[in-house]
Wavefront OBJ file of the C-alpha trace (Angstrom):
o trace
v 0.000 0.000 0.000
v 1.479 3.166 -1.378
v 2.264 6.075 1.546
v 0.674 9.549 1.721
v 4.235 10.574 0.231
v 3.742 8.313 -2.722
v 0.186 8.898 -3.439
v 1.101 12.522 -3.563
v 3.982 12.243 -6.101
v 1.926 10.195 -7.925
v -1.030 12.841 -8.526
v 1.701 15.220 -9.411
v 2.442 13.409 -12.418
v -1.304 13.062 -13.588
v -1.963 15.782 -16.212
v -4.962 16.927 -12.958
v -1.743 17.199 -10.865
v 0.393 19.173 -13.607
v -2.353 21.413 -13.963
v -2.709 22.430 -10.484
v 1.070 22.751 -9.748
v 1.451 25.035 -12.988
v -1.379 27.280 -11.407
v 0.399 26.909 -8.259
v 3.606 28.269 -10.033
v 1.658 31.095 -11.647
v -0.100 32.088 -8.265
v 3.684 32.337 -6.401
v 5.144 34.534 -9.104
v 2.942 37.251 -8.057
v 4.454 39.662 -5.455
v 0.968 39.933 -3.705
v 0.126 36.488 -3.283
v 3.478 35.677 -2.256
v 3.802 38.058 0.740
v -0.032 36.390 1.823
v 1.387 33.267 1.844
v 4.633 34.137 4.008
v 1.978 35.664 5.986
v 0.195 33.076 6.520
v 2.983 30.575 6.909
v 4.641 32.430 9.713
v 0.728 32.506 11.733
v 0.811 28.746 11.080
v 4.259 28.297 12.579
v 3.103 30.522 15.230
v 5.551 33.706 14.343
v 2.747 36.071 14.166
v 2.985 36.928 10.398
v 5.054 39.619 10.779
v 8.371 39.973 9.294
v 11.739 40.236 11.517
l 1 2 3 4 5 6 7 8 9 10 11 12 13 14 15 16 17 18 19 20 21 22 23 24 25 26 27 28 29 30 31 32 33 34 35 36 37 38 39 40 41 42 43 44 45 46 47 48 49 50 51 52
């Protein structure tokens, strides 16, 4: 029985999984939606948000 990890890698190769990661690519190059999600990371790893 394939892992979490495994299953994962292996919808990244589907052309569904492509699709999504190339979105995902798209959505990071964009100044604004990068500094939301280094916002949000740093609430999730309990930093506050806020840079240092």
């Amino acid at each position: 029985m394939p892992g979490l990890f495994q299953k994962v890698q292996d919808f990244l190769r589907s052309p569904q999984g492509r699709k999504y990661a190339d979105q995902a690519k798209r959505y990071a190059q964009d100044p604004k939606n990068r500094a939301k999600a280094q916002e949000m990371l740093g609430k999730f790893r309990g930093k506050g948000g806020g840079h240092r």
